[in-house]
C-alpha positions as CSV (number, residue, x, y, z in Angstrom):
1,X,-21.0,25.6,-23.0
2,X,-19.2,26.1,-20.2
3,X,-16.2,24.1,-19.1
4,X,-16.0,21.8,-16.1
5,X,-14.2,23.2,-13.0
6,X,-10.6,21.8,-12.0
7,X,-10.4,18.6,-9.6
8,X,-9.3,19.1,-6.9
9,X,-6.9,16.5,-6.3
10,X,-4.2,15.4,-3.6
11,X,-1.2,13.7,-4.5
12,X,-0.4,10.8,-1.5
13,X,3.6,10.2,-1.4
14,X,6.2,11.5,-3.6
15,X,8.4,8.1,-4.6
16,X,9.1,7.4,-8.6
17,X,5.2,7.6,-9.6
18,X,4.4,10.0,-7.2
19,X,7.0,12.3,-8.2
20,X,5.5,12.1,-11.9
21,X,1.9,11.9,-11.0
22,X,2.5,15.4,-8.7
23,X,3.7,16.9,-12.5
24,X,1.1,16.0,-13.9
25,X,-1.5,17.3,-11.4
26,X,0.2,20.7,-11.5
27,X,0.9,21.5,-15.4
28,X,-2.7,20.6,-16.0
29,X,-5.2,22.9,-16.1
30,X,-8.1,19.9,-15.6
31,X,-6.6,20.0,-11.9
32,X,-5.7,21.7,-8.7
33,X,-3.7,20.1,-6.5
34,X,-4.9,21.1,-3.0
35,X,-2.3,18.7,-0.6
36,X,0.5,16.7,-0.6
37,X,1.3,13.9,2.2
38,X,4.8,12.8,1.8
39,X,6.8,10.6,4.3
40,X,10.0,11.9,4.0
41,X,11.3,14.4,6.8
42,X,13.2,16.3,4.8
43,X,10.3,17.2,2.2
44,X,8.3,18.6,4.5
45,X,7.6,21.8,4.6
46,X,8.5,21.9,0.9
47,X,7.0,23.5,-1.9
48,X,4.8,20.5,-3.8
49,X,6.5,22.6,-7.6
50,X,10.3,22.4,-6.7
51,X,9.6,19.3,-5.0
52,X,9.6,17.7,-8.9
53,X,11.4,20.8,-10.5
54,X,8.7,23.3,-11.8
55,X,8.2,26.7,-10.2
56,X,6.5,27.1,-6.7
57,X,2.8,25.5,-6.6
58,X,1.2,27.6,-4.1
59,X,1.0,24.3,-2.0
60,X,3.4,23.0,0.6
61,X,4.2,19.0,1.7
62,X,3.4,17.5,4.9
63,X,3.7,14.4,6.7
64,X,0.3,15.1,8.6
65,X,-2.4,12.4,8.1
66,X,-5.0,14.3,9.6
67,X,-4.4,17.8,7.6
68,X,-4.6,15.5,4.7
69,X,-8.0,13.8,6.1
70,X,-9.7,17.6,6.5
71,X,-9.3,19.0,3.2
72,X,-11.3,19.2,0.8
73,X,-10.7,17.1,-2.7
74,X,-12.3,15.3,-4.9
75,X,-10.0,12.6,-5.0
76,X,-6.7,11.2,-3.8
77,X,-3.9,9.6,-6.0
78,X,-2.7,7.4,-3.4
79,X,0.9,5.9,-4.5
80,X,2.8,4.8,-1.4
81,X,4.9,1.9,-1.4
82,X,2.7,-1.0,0.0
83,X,2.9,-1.7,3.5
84,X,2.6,-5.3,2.6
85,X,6.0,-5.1,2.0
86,X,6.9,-1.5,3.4
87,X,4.7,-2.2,6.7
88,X,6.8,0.0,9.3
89,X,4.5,1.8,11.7
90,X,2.2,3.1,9.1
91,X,-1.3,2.1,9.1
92,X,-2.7,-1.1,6.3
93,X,-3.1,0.1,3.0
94,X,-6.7,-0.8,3.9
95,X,-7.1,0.9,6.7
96,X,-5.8,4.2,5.3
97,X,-7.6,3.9,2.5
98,X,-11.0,3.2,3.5
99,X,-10.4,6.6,6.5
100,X,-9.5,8.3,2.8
101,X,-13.0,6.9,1.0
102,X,-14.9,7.8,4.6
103,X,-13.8,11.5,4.1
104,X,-15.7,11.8,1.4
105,X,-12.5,12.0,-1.0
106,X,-12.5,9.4,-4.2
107,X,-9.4,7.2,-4.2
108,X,-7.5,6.1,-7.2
109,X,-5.0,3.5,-5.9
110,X,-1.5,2.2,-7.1
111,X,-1.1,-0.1,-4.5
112,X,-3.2,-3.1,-5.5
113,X,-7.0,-3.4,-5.6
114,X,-7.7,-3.6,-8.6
115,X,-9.9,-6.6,-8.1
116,X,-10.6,-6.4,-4.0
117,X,-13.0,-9.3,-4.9
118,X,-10.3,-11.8,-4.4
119,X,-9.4,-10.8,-0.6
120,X,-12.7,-12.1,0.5
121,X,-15.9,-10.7,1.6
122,X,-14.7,-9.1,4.3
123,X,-12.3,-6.7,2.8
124,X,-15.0,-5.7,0.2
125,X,-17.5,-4.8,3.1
126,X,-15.2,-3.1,4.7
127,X,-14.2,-0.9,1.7
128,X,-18.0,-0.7,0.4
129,X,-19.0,0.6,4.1
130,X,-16.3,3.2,3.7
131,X,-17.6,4.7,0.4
132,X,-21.1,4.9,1.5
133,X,-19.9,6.4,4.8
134,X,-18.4,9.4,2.2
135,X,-20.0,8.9,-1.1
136,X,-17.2,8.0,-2.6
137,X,-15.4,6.0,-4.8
138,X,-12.4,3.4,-5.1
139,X,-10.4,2.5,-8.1
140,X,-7.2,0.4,-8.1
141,X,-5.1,0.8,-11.2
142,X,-2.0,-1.1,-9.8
143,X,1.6,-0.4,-11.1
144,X,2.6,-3.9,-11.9
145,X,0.0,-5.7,-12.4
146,X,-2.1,-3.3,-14.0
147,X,-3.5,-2.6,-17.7
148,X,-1.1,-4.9,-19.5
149,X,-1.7,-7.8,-17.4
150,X,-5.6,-7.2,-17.2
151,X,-7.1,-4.5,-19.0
152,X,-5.7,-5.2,-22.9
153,X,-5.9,-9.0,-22.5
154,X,-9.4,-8.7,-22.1
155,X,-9.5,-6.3,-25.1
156,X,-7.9,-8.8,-26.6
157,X,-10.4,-11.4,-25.8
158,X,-13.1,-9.5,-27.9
159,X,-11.9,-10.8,-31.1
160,X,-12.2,-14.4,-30.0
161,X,-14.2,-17.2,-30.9
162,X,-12.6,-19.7,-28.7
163,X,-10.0,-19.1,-26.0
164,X,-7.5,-21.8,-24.6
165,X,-4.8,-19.8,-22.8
166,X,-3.8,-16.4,-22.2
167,X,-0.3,-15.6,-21.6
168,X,1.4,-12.3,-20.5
169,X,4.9,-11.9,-20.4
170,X,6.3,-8.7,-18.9
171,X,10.3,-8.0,-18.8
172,X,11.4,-5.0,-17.6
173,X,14.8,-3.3,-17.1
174,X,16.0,-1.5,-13.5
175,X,19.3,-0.3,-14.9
176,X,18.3,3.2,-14.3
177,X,15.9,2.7,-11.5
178,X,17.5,4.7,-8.4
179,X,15.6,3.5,-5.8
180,X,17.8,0.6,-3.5
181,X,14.1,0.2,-1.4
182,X,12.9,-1.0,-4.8
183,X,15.6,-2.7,-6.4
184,X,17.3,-4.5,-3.5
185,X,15.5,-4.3,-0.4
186,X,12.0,-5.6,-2.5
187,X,13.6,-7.2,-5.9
188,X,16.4,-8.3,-4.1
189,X,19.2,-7.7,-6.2
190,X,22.9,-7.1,-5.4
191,X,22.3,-9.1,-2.3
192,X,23.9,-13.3,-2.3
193,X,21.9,-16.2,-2.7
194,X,21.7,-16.7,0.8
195,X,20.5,-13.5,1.9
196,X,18.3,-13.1,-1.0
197,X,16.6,-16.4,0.0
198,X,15.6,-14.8,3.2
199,X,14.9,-11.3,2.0
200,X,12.5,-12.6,-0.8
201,X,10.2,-14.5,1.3
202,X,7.9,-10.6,2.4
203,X,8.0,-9.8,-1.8
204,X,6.8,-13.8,-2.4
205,X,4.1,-12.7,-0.6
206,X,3.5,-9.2,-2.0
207,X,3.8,-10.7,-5.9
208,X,1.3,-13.4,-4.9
209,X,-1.0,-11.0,-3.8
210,X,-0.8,-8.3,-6.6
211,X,-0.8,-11.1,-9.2
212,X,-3.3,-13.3,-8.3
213,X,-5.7,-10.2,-8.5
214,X,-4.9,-9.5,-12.3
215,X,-5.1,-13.4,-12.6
216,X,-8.4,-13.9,-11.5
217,X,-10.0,-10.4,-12.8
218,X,-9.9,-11.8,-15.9
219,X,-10.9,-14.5,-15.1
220,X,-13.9,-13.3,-13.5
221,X,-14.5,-10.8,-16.7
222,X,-14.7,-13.9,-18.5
223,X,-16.9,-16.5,-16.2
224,X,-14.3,-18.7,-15.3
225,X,-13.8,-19.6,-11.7
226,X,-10.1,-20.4,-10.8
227,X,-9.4,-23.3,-8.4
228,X,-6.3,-21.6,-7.2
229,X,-3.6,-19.2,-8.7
230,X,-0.2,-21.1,-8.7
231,X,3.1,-19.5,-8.1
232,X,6.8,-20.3,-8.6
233,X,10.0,-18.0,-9.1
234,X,13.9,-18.8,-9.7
235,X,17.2,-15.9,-10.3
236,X,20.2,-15.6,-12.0
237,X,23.5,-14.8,-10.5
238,X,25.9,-12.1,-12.0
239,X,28.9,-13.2,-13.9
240,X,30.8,-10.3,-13.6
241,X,30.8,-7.0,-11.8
242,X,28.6,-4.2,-12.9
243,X,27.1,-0.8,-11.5
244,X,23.1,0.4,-11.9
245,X,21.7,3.6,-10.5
246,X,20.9,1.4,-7.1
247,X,24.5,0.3,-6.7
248,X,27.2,-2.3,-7.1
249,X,26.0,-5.9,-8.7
250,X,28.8,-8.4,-7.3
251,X,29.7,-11.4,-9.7
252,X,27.9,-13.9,-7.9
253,X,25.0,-12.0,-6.0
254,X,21.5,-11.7,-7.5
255,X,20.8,-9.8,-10.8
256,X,17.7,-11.2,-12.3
257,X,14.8,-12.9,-11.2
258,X,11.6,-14.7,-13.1
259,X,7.9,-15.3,-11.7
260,X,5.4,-17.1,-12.9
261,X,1.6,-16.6,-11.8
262,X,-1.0,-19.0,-13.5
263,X,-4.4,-19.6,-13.3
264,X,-5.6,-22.9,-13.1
265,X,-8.7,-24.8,-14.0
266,X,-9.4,-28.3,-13.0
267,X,-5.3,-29.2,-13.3
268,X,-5.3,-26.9,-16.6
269,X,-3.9,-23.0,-17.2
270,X,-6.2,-20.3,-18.1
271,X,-4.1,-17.4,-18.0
272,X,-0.2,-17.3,-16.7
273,X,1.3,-14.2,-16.7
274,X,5.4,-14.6,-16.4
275,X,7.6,-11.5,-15.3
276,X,11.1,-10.9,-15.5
277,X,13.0,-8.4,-13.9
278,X,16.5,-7.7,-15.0
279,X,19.4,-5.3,-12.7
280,X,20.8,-4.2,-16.3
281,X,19.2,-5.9,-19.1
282,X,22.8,-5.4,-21.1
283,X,24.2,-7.4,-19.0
284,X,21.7,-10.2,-18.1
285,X,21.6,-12.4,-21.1
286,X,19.1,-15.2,-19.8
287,X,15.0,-14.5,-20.5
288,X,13.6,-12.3,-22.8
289,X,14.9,-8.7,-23.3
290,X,12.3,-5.8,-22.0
291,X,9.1,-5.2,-23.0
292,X,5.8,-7.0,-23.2
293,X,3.9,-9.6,-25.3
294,X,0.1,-11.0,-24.7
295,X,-0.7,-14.4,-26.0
296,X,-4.2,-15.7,-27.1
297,X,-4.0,-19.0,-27.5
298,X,-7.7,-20.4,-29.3
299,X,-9.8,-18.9,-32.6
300,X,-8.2,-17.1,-33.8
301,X,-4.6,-17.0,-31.9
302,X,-3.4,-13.7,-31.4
303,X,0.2,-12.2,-30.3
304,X,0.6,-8.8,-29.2
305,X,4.1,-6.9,-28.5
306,X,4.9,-4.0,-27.1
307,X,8.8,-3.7,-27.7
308,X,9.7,-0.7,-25.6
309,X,8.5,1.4,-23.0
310,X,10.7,4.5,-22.2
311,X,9.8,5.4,-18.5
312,X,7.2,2.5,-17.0
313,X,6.8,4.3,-14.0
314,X,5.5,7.5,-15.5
315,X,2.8,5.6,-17.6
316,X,1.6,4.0,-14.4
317,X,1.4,7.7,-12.8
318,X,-0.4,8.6,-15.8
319,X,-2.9,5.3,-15.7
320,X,-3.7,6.5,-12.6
321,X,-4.4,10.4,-13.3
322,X,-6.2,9.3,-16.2
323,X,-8.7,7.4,-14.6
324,X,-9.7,10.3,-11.8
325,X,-12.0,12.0,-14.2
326,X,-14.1,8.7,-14.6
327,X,-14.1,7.4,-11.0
328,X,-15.3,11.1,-9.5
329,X,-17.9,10.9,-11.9
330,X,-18.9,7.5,-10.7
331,X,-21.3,6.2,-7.9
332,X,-20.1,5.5,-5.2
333,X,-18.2,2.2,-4.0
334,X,-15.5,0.0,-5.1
335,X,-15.4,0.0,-8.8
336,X,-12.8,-1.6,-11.1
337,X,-11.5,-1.6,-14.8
338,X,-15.0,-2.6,-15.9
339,X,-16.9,0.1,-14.1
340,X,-15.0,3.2,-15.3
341,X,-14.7,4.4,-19.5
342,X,-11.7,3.1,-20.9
343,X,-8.8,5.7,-19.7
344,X,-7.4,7.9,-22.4
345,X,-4.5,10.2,-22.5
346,X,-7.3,13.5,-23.2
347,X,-6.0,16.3,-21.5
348,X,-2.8,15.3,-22.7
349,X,-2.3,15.8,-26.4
350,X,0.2,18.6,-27.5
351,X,0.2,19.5,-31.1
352,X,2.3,22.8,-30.7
């Protein structure tokens, strides 16, 4: 029987899970990457191999929207940082997307989306209009929120007689995370209390947004209807002078924060999923160390921890590549965790 051709896929910015998704696309032979958009000047031009450090791809970087519109792909792993937060002069996440879905190109999404259901009607018309205009498909896979905070809760669920609470808790390290845009112009550390008060208010927004999403596709998976997703968030100060891959943490400025995201029901929690987000987790003694645990509080209760790890950000690169097989085999339109086969690492295993 004869195998399945290549997808052809493009790759849509080149930050952290970008970088590793482009790898990915490249080494393996169930792909062909055909484009890469990137945003930053000096990469374009460049081939899309040395780009990450393999040997030349064949396929060079650009910063053109509308060379990227007119190719032809099968799908697009679109991983820019979200203009919710990183608005600049782009164009919505939204709006690119859905000119992306109207090209006739599949989109698998890091940005959010992975329940559209909970910005109204009017986003999901929008989007649905787009996929039928291409006959195409959606799929958000999220970076954080996204499988732990969704997808294995729910698997979770399945050995339940009676659930009462669901709790996720995800801590997670930035020691070694070079990115300042990420780790102090969005998480907000290094900067003093003052200025992080003011700084924080655009990601408030963002977290809300992402969150409440995971939040109430579960709920939804499991028939409950939230009255409203509740939000709060407090940080830690440094007690001494330290240095991460972004930079200098001050004694005194920010190096830790904690949000908290729950469900509610009539007054009462259905899920609440809690994140902490450490500058050096070595030095920042307060909240749990990394890594993640799931909580099913009911019949039977049920704990589930995931101690370490290793690189987050490629495991959300590889979420995403995982799941373009499924969603270009899909009908067309907005389809989420529950509309696509469970994604597996296939493809991926290396015995040699």
């Amino acid at each position: 029987m004869p195998s399945s051709p290549p997808l052809r896929v493009i790759q849509w910015a080149t930050g952290a899970v970008g970088r590793s998704s482009l790898r990915a696309l490249i080494t393996r032979p169930d792909f062909d990457l055909v484009g890469v958009l990137v945003y930053d000047p000096d990469k374009v031009g460049k081939d899309a191999g040395t780009l990450v450090g393999l040997t030349e791809a064949g396929v060079t970087c650009t910063d053109d929207v509308d060379e990227i519109l007119a190719l032809d792909a099968d799908c697009v792993l679109h991983m820019p940082l979200p203009t919710l937060y990183f608005g600049g002069d782009r164009p919505s996440d939204i709006e690119m997307i859905c000119a992306l879905l109207a090209s006739g190109k599949n989109v698998v999404t890091t940005t959010g989306f992975v329940y559209p259901q909970c910005y109204g009607p009017g986003v999901v018309e929008r989007l649905e209009s787009a996929c039928q205009a291409g006959n195409s498909s959606l799929h958000g896979t999220g970076i954080n929120p996204g499988f732990m905070s969704d997808i294995l809760p729910l698997a979770l669920t399945g050995l339940s007689n009676r659930i009462d609470h669901i709790y996720v808790r995800e801590s997670s390290d930035f020691q070694g995370h070079p990115s300042r845009r990420i780790v102090v112009d969005l998480f907000g550390f290094t900067l003093s209390a003052k200025d992080y008060a003011g700084a924080v208010r655009p990601f408030r927004a963002f977290q809300r947004a992402l969150f409440a999403e995971s939040v109430q596709f579960v709920a939804g998976a499991l028939g409950v209807t939230l009255d409203q997703v509740e939000e709060s968030d407090e940080f830690e100060l440094a007690s001494e002078e330290f240095e991460i891959a972004a930079g200098l943490v001050s004694a005194g400025t920010v190096c830790a924060s904690r949000w908290t995201f729950t469900g509610l029901v009539r007054g009462r929690p259905f899920m609440t999923v809690e994140c902490v987000y450490k500058a050096d987790a070595a030095k920042v003694h307060r909240w749990p160390d990394p890594g993640f645990t799931i909580h099913i509080e009911g019949v039977p209760q049920m704990t589930l921890t995931v101690d370490e790890m290793s690189h987050g950000l490629a495991g959300a690169a590889a979420h995403a590549v995982n799941s373009v097989a499924a969603l270009c085999a899909a009908p067309p339109g907005i389809r989420t965790l529950l509309d696509l086969p469970l994604a597996t690492g296939r493809g991926t295993v290396r015995l040699a």
